[in-house]
Structure formats: C-alpha cells, structure tokens
N, C-alpha and C positions, 0 to 999 in steps of 0.2 A: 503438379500436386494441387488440391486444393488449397485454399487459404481464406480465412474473412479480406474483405477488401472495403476499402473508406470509399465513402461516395463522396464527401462532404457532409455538412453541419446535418447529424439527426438520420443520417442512411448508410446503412451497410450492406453487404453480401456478400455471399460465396460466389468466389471467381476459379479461375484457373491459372495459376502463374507458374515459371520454369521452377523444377527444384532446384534449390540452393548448391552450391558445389564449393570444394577449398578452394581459399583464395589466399591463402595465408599455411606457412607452412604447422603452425600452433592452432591452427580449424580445427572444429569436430563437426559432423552433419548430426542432428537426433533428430529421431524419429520422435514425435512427440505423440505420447500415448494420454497426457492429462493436461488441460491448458485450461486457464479458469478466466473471468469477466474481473476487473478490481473498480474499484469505485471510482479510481484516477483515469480507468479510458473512457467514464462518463465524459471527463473533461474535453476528453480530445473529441469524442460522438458531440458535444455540443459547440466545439468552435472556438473555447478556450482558450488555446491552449495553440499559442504561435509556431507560423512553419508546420501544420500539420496538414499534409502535403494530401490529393487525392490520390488513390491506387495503394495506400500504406495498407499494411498490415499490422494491426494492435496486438497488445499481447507479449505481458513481461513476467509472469507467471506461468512456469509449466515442467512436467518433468518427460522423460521418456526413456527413449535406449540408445545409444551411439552406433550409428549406422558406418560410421568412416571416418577414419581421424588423419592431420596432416602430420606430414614426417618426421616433424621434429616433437610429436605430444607423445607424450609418454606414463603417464601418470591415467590414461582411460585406454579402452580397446573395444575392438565395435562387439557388442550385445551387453553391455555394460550398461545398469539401470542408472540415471541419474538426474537430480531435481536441482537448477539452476536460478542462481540469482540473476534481481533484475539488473541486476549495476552487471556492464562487462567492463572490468577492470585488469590491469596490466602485471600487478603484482610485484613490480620493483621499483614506479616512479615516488617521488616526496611523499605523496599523500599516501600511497598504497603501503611502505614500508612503516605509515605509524596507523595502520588499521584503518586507515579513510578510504575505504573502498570506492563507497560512494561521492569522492572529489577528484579520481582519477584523471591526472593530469592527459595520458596518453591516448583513450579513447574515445575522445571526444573531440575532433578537430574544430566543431560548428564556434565553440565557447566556452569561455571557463566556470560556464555558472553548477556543472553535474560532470559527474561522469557520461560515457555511452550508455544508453538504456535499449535496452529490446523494446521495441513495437509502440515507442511513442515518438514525438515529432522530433523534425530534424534540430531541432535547439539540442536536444541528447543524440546525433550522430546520425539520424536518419537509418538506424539498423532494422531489419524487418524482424516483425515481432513471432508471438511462438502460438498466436491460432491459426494456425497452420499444423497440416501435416507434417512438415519438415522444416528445420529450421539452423542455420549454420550459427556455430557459437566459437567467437575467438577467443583466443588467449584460454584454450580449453583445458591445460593444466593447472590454471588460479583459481577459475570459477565453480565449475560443477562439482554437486557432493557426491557421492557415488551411494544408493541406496543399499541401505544393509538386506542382503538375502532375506529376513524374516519379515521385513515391511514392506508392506502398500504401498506404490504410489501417491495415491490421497492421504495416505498418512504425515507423508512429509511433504504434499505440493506444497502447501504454505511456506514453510521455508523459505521458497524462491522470493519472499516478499513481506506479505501482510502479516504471519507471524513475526519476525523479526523486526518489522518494523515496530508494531506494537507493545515489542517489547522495548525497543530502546528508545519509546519515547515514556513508561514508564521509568525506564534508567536513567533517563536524561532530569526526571522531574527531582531526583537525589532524595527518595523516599527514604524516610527515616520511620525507626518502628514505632508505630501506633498514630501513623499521620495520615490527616482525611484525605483521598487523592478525588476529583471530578473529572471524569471524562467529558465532554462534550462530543457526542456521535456515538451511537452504537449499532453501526456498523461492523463489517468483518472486523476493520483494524480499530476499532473503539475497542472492542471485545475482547481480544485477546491483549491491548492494552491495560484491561480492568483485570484478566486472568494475571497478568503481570503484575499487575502494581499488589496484589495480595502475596503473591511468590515474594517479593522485595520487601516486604513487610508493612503493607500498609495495615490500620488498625479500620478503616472504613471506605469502601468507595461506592461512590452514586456518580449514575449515569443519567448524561442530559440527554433528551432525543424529542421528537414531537410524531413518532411513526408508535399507535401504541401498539404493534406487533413486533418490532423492535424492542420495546421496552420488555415485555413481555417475556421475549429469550435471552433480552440479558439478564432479568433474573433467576431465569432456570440455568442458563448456562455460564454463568459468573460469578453469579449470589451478590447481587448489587443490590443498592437501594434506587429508584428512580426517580426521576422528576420529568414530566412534561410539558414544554416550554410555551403550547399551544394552552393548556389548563392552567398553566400558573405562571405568575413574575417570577422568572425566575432566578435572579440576580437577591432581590428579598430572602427568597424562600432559603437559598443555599446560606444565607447570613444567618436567615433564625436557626437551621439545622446546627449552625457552627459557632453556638453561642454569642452571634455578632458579630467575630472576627472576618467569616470567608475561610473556605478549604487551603490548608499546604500546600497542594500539587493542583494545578488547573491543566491539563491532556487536550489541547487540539486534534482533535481526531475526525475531523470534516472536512477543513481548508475553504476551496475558494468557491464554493456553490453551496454555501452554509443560506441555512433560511433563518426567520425570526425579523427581519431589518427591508423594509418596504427598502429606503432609500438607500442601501447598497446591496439590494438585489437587483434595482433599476442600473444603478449607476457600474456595478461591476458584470451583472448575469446577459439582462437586458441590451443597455447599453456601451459596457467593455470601454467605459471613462476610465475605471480600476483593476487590477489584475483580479479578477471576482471578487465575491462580498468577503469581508473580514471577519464578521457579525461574530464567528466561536474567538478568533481573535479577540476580540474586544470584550465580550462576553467574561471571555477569561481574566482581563486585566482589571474588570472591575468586580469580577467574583473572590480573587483573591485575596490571602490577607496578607497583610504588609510584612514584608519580606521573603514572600512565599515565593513559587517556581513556576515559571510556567512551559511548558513544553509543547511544541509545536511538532508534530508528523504531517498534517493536512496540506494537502498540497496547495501550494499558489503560486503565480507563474508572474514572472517579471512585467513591468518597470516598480510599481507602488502602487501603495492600498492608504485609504484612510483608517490610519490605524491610532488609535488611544493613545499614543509616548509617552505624553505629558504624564498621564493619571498612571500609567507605569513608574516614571523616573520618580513621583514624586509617593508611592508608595514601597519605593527599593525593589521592583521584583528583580528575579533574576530570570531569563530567557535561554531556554536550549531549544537548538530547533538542528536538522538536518534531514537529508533522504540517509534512507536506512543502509550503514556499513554491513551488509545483509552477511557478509561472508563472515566475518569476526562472529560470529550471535551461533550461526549454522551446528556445530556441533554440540554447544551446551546444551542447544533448544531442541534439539533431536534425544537427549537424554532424558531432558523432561517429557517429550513426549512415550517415549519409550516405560518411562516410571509409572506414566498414566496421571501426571498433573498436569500437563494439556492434554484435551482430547481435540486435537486441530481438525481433524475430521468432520467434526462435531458441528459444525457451521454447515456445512455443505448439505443444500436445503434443495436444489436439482442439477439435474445433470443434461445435457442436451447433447446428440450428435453434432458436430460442423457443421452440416446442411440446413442447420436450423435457427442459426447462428444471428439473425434477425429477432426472429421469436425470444431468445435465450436476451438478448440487450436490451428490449424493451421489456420484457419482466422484471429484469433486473431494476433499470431504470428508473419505474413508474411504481415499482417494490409491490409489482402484484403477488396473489397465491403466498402471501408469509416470505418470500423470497429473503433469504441474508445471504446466501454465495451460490453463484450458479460454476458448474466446470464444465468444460468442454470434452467430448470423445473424437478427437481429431478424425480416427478412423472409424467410428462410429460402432467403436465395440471395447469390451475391456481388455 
C-alpha cells in the first residue's frame, strides 16, 4: 500500500510499505477513504514529540470501509462505512468502564501517561497511523462508529478527533449560562471549541490567535469576537472587555508550539529545555478571573513546562485538562451535526491526494492559501 512515511524532523513522504493484516482476533483492516493533517502531527513533523521513530506513519484522524475483520468482531462486517477514534481503547479496563477512553490502561504497553493512539509516537503504542491507504484497528468492536447510510464521510471525519475534543474541553471549562468563555487558538480544535462553548451556554466568546486569516473564519464560522495578540496586549485588553475581572472559562486550544513568548519559544520549540512553550498556558492563568476555569486540550508532551502555579493557586483557578474520551462525545456530536448546529465539514478548506502528501503538511504548516484543515484522499479519488 502506499502510506505517508517520517523522515525525521521537518520530512515526509510517500513510501511503500506491506499492507496491514489481523494480528489479533478483535482486528478490523479499513480501507481508508478520508484521513486528514491535525495540528498535533505538526508536533511530531517538528521533533517534539519523544520516541517518534523514523519510517512511522502519522495519522489519527480518518474514516473509511472495513475491508476484513478478525473472528471474534462482531459488531462491523467488511463494506461497512466507519469514522474511528484516535484513542484505541479496550473497553472493559478501570478507566474504560468509567468513560476514560482516552486513559486506557490496556493499549498502551510503552506507559501509563495515554492510552494507544494511531500514527503518533511510540510513547502512545507505536500503532501505525491512518495516512495510509489501509490501516489495521484493534479492539474493532469498542472503537469505530459505523456511519449512518445518509452521511458523508467528511461529514463525520471530525469525530475521529478534533470535534470531540473541542467539545470537551468546552465541557470541561463547567460553562455556566451567560459566561465569557476565551479560547486561545483558532485553529480546527479552537473552533469547534468556540462552536461548543455557545451550544453549552455561553453568553460571549472571543477568540485569541495572531494568523489574521484565522481570525477572520472564526468569525464567519463561530460568530466570535476576536483579539490579535500580535496587534494588541492582550492579557489588558481581555480585562478591559471583562469589566476588569478576566473571562470565566480560559480554552487552551494550542499546547506546546504556542507563540507570543521569545523566551519559551527558545527554551521549549528551539531548544526542547521544556516540553514546548506554555505561553496559551500561562496566558490563560493570568487572563482569568479568580475562581474561573481553565481548560486545557492543547497538547504538550512530557517531563515539565514553566508554568504560572503560583499566580494560579493564588487566584483559586480550577484546572481540567485530558486527551479527548473521543468515544463517550461520538454519538451526541453526530446528532448535532445531523441538526445542522455543527457544520464539521465546514472547516475543510483543501483536500490533497496521498501523493502529495508533502505539499498538503507544509500548507498546512506554514497556514499558506487561508488553510484551516487539509484531508487526505488516500486513494486519490472519492
């Protein structure tokens, strides 16, 4: 099959590697018909991002059709459409039995810090990921959603991921109605973070970013207010918006290749003294108001960061953070979009064959051409 393949720090390509086959009697093989870029394999494209191994295959977003399933799955059958999460999860260990998909004790031998994740490094299991034409997915009865006969593909790829995540890390911020929520990032998962936090009843949200082509569709496509960090202070600016106090809910929605911060862009991007820069973390703890929330989805990768504590503990915030229980979120969020209060699709700003799979990372990337989400046509057709 083809598949994207890592070169190391900054290179990729289309290679050729064997197709996948059951190894486990609970397998499925999918053929993957839509696989998309997330803003987290930037991390692994730039060196990030520990153990990420050369020869991998990226890619934890994708849906397609079950080409072959092993003996004992029962619940899929091969030409069966289906959009899978990134978390591969076991569905009957500790965490899995109370919705913690993404803590999955079983599928993840490497460490206890995630579950397995498709097509990121081997700290998450070393699974090969889904830019690929084909792509083996265990424990094929717990994960995959099966797509409803009337929907797209692209209608539900998000699912596998950046919707659901941005939804629960509005859920996590414990939005109460008529409460300012700030995203910081608007990006894919900022964005439907902000489409979230309005669903959950927020009375206002503004979005941070410093790309003004970003800002730009989060206002068409969210109805935010924004601020740009490069045009303004903007830790002041969010206080005068908020009568002084600082927004309710502060949304990390960038993680650890956040800009704004010379000195932990050297020290975490540059350097890798710190697990990347903290700069939305930090940002957050001192934008908010005292006793507010802050919510973390942006990824950042073990040991330590220099991160604010102090100016936290000592204005009560409270802190939720996790990788997204993508599979708990899957069918409400599929309702919603079905209603037409997400348009998920709606992001998806190009599409590239596999073959071009180089081109397609560094648009992304560098956020040429308006870029907010690029997908992939594994097979190079729909």
């Amino acid at each position: 099959m083809q598949a994207m393949v890592y070169e190391g720090p900054y290179r990729v390509r289309v290679g050729t590697k064997p197709d996948p086959v059951i190894q486990h009697p609970n397998d499925a093989i999918i053929r993957v018909t839509r696989s998309a870029i997330c803003g987290s394999d930037l991390h692994l494209l730039h060196g990030l991002v520990t153990d990420t191994r050369v020869g991998c295959t990226f890619g934890h977003e994708f849906a397609g059709v079950v080409e072959e399933v092993g003996p004992s799955v029962r619940s899929l059958k091969p030409g069966d459409r289906v959009v899978v999460p990134f978390n591969i999860s076991c569905g009957s260990c500790f965490y899995c039995k109370r919705g913690l998909f993404a803590n999955c004790e079983s599928t993840n031998p490497s460490s206890d810090l995630a579950s397995g994740v498709y097509g990121y490094s081997h700290t998450t299991g070393g699974y090969e990921g889904g830019q690929a034409q084909y792509v083996r997915v265990p424990f094929a009865d717990v994960g995959p959603m099966k797509i409803p006969d009337d929907m797209e593909e692209e209608e539900v790829l998000f699912l596998s991921d950046i919707l659901p995540t941005g939804y629960q890390g509005a859920e996590m911020g414990n939005i109460q109605p008529g409460d300012t929520v700030v995203v910081f990032g608007a990006g894919p998962v900022g964005l439907f973070a902000m489409k979230s936090a309005w669903l959950l009843g927020a009375g206002r949200v503004i979005a941070v970013d410093h790309v003004a082509y970003r800002l730009d569709f989060a206002r068409r496509y969210a109805q935010v207010e924004t601020l740009n960090f490069k045009e303004t202070d903007v830790i002041p600016a969010l206080k005068e918006m908020t009568e002084g106090r600082g927004p309710d809910v502060c949304i990390d929605a960038v993680g650890m290749e956040a800009e704004g911060s010379t000195l932990h862009s050297v020290l975490g991007v540059k350097l890798k003294m710190e697990a990347g820069s903290p700069t939305a973390i930090n940002w957050c703890i001192q934008a908010a108001r005292k006793g507010g929330t802050l919510s973390i989805i942006g990824v950042y990768g073990p040991p330590w960061n220099l991160v604010a504590i102090g100016t936290a503990m000592n204005k009560g915030l409270t802190f939720r953070m996790n990788q997204c229980n993508v599979k708990r979120y899957m069918p409400h969020l599929l309702e919603h979009i079905r209603a037409g209060r997400i348009d998920a699709k709606g992001i998806i700003t190009h599409r590239f064959p596999l073959a071009e799979i180089s081109r397609a990372y560094e648009l992304f990337e560098k956020k040429q051409d308006g870029c907010i989400k690029c997908v992939l046509l594994p097979h190079g057709h729909a």
